[in-house]
C-alpha positions as CSV (number, residue, x, y, z in Angstrom):
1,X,-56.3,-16.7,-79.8
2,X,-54.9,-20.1,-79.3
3,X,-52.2,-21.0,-77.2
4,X,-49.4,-21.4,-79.5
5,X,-49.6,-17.6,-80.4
6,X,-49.7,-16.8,-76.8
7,X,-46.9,-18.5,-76.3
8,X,-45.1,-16.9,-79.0
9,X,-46.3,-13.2,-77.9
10,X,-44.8,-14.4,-74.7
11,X,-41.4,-15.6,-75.9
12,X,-41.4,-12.7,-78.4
13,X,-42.0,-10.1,-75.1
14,X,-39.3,-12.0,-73.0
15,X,-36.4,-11.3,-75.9
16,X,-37.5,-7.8,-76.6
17,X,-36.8,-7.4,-73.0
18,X,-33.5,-9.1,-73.0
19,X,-32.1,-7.2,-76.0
20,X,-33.0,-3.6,-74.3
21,X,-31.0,-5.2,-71.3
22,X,-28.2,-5.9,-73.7
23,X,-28.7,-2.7,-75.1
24,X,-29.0,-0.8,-71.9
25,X,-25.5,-2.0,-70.7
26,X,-24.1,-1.3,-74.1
27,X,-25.0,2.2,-74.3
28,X,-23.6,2.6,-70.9
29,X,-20.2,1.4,-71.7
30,X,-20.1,3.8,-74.7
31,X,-20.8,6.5,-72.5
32,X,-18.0,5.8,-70.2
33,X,-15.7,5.7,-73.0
34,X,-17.0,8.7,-74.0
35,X,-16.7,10.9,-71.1
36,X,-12.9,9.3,-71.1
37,X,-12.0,10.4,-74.7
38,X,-13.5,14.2,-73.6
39,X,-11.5,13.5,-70.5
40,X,-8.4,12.9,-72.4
41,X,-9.1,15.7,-74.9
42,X,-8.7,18.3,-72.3
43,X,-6.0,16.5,-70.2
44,X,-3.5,16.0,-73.4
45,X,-4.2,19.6,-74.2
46,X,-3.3,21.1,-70.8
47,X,-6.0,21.2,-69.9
48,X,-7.1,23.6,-72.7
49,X,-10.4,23.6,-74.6
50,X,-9.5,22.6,-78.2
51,X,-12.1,22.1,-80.1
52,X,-10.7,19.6,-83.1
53,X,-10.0,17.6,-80.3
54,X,-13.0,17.5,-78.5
55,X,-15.2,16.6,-81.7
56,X,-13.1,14.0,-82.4
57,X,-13.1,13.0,-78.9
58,X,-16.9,13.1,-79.2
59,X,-17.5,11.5,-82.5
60,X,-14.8,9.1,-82.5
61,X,-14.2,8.1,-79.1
62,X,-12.5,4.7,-79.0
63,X,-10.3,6.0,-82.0
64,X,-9.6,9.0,-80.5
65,X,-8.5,7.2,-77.5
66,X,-6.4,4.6,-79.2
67,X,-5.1,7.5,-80.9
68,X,-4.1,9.6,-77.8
69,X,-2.6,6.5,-76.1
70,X,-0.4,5.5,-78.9
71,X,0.9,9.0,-79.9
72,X,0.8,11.2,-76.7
73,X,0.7,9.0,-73.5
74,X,3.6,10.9,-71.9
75,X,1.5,14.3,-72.2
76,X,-1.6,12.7,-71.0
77,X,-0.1,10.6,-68.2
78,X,1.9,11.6,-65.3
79,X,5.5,9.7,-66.0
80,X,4.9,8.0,-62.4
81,X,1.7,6.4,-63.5
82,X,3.5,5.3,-66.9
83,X,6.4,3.7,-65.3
84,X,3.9,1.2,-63.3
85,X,1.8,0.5,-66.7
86,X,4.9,0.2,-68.5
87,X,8.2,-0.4,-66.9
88,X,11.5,0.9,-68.3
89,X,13.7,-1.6,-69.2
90,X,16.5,-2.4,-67.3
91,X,19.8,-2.1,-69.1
92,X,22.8,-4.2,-67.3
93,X,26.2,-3.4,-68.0
């Protein structure tokens, strides 16, 4: 073997290991937003199992969270936590 195709096992070896890395810390984040969609299935439901919810919460998950957000954040919130993420607006008179 000569050393240029050494060389290029070794610089193919080094990026195979940087892309699981990359990979790695990619299927982590999914799984966080994940077990927050399932999360937010049960909270916006009352904590009830329902299970349209949770598939979607499990197949879809940033949708389903985007989803949630925009159409049911009071449910799936407490209001005090809303008012600090989003202030009411302050009418004067």
């Amino acid at each position: 073997m000569s050393d240029t195709e050494e060389v290029a096992e070794e610089v193919i070896e080094k990026n195979e290991e940087e892309v699981n890395a990359v990979s790695i810390i990619i299927g982590l984040i999914y799984t966080l937003v994940c077990f927050f969609a399932i999360f937010l299935s049960f909270k916006c439901n009352e904590g009830k199992f329902a299970f349209g919810g949770f598939l979607a919460a499990l197949c879809c998950s940033p949708f389903y969270i985007a989803y949630k957000l925009g159409t049911s954040m009071d449910k799936c919130f407490p209001p005090k936590l809303l008012n600090t993420i989003v202030p009411k607006p302050v009418i004067s008179k």
